[in-house]
N, C-alpha and C positions, 0 to 999 in steps of 0.2 A: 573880609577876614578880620575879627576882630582879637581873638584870642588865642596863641600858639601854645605850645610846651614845649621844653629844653629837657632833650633825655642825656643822661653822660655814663660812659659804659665802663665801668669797673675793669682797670686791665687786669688785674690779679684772680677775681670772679669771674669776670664776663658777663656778668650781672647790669642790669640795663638800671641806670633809676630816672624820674625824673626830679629835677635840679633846679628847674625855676621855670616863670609864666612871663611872655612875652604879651603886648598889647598896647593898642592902639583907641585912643578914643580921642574923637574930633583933631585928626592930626599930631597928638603928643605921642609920643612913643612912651611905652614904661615897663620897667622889670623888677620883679620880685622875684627874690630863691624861696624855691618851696619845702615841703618838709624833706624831701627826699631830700638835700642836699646835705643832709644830718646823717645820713643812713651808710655811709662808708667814710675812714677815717684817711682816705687816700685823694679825696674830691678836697678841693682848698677852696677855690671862686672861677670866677668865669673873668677875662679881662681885665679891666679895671675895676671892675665891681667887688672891691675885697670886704667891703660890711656882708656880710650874710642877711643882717636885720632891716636892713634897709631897703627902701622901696625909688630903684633911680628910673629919670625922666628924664626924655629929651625928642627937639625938635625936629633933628632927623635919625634915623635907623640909627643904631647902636653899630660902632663899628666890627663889633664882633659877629654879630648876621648881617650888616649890609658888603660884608667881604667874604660870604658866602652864597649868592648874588651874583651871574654871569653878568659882566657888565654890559649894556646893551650896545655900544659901540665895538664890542667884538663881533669880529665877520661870521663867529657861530652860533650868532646870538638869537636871529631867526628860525635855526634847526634846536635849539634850546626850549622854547617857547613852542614850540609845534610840538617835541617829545612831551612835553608835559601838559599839552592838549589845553594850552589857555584860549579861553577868549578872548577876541581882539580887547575887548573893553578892561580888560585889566591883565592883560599881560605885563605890565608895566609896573603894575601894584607890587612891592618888595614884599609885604605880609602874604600874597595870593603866591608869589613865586617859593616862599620859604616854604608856605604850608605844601604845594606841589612835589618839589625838589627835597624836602629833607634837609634842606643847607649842609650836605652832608661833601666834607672834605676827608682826601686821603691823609691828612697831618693829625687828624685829633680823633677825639670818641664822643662825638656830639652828632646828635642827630635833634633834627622839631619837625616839629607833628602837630595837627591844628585839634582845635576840639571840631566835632560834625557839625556841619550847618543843615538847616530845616531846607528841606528845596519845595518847589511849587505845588505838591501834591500834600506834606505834611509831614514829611520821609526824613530821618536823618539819613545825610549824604557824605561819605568820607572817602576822598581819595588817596590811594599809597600806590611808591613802586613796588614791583614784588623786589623779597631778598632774597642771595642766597646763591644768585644763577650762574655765579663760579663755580660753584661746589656741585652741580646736578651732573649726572650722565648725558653721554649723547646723544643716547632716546630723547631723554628731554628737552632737552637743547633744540632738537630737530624738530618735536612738537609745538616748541614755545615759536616754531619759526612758521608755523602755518597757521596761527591763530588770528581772526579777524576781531576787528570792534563789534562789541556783544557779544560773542560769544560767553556762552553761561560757563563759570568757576564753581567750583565747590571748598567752602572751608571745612577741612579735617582735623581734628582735634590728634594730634601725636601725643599722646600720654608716654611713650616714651622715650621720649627724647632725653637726652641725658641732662642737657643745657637749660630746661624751661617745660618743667610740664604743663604749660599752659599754649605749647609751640600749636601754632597752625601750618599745614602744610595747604600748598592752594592746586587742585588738583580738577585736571580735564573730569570730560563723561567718560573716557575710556577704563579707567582710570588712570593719568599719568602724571608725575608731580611734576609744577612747573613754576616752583618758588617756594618763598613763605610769607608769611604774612609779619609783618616787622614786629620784635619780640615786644616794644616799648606799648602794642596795642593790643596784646595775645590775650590779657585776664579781662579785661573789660568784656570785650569781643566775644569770650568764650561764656561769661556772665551771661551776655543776651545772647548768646545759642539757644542758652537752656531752656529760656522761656520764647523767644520769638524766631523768626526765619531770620536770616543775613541774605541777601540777593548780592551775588559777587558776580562782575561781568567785565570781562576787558575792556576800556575806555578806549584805550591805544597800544599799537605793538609798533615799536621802533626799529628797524629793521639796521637802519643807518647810525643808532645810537651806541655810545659806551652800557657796557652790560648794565651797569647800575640803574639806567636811562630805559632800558628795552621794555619793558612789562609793566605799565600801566593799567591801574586796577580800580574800579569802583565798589563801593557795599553800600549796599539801600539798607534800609528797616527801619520797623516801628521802634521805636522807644518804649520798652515795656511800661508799665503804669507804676508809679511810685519810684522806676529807677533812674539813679543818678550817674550819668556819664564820671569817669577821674574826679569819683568822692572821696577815694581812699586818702590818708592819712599823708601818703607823700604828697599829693598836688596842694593841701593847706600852704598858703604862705605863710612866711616869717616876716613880712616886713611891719617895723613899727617906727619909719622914719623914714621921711619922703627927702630926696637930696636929685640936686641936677647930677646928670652924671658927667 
């Protein structure tokens, strides 16, 4: 995993943007805010990082994602790494567990999210938990509770949603909703509906996990031709000056 993104959610809007790009090359860590961190007058910085314009680096994890990070001498640190269906080979990886897990705590409005990776056949590959599964009925609840690895998902376009008309809901063959598809990946995602298939298929269903935890998801697809994954305007960086952090 080489490259993440930092979404921050507007508490006044509810409005998702992303805020800055996370990455790793030959072991340095580095972070730049992106355009989006320009886009609400309520967003000020992340951490320590109070330049907006700058571009910070350092040799280990940035302590504002690596305390997002179950730490692996926790006794549930085994059932952590199994809900998020790692391989042994990099279960360990802090970049592979961010991208997994969301780094997503109950104190703040940050969520990251990885760009897709190419896997063995030529496929972008992007895993997320589903959202949401507080807020479902007990139909679905009880659905989401007999769902096996692979079984086939469908993404539904909710146009009306009041919050995102770009919302996906992630819904059985039956048809029954059994999440959503996190708001910070809705317009991309919905971009390449229009022209290719999305293949959505349960990775993992956590039976034992906190809800946040329960519904792991995969989406395969082609890469339409000419299109650019988080081209738009927020994911540009801002930095014009490299500092340690």
């Amino acid at each position: 995993m080489k490259i993440l993104y930092i979404a921050w959610q507007d508490s006044e809007t509810r409005l998702w943007h992303t805020v800055g790009q996370l990455s790793r090359v030959n072991d340095l860590y580095q972070f730049a805010y992106t355009r989006g961190a320009l886009a609400s007058p309520r967003f000020k910085y992340l951490g320590r990082m109070r330049d907006l314009h700058k571009n910070y680096y350092s040799h280990e994890l940035f302590p504002l994602f690596a305390n997002r990070i179950l730490n692996s001498s926790r006794p549930e640190y085994p059932d952590y790494v199994r809900w998020l269906a790692m391989n042994p080979s990099i279960e360990n990886d802090p970049m592979q567990l961010l991208a997994r897990s969301g780094g997503i705590r109950a104190t703040d409005e940050l969520c990251v999210y990885p760009h897709p990776e190419v896997n063995d056949q030529g496929q972008m590959e992007l895993f997320f938990l589903s959202h949401g599964l507080r807020h479902l009925d007990q139909s679905s609840l009880q659905r989401i509770e007999r769902l096996q690895s692979g079984d086939n998902l469908t993404l539904r376009r909710e146009a009306d949603n009041d919050y995102d008309c770009f919302a996906l809901v992630l819904e059985t063959d039956d048809p029954i909703k059994v999440g959503y598809c996190p708001r910070y990946l809705n317009r991309d995602l919905c971009r390449i509906m229009e022209k290719t298939a999305v293949y959505l298929t349960v990775e993992r269903l956590n039976h034992d996990a906190p809800i946040q935890f329960r519904l792991l998801c995969k989406a395969v697809f082609e890469l339409p031709k000419g299109f650019h994954l988080f081209a738009d305007d927020e994911y540009q960086r801002l930095d014009r000056e490299v500092v340690a952090a």
